[in-house]
N, C-alpha and C positions, 0 to 999 in steps of 0.2 A: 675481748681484748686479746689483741695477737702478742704471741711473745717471739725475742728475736736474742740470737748468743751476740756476743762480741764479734767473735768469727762472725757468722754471716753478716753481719753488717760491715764488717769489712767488705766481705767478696763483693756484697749487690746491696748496697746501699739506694739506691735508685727505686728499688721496688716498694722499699720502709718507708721511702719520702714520696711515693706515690700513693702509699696510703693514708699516709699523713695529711696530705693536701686534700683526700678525699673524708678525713673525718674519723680514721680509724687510728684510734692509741695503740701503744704497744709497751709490753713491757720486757726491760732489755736484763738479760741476767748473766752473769759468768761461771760456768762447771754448776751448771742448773740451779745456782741462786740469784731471786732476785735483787738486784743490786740498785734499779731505777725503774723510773715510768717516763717513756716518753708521751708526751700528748701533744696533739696540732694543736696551733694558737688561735684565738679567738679575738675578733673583733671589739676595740676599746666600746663598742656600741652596747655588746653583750655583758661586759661587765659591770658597766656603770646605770646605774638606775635611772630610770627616765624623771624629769621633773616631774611634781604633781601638777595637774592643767586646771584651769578655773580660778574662782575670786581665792582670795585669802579667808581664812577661817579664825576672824578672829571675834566671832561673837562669847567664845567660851573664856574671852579673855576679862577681868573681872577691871569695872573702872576705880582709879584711885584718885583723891581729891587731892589739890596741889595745900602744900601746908609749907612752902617759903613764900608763897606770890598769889594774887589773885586772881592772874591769869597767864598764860601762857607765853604771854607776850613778854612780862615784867620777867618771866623766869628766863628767857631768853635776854633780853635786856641785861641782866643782874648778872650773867654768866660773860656776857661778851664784855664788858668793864672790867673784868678781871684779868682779861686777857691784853 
């Protein structure tokens, strides 16, 4: 990681943002502390996680037996009447 003062990045700013477009941070300090970290940005691609691909995994899912209705259909029924 490159470091850079205030001052120089005033004078030549152009050199920091050409490293920056190529992938290289830096870290910016004033009277030799650090003060910040600049880093190039990164594509919303890289940060967000990709879906998982394939069926759904819902065999681990445990079945429950209906105890208003005796079927699926009366419980939908019984729900929409209400509304």
């Amino acid at each position: 990681m490159k470091s850079i003062s205030i001052g120089e990045l005033r004078q030549n700013p152009a050199s920091m943002i050409a490293d920056l477009e190529g992938g290289e941070p830096y870290v910016l300090t004033r009277h030799n502390r650090r003060i910040g970290t600049i880093l190039p940005t990164v594509s919303s691609a890289a940060l967000i996680p990709r879906k998982a691909s394939g069926p759904a995994r819902t065999c681990t899912i445990a079945r429950h037996e209906l105890t208003t209705a005796s079927t699926v259909d009366e419980l939908l029924d019984e729900e929409k009447g209400q509304w």
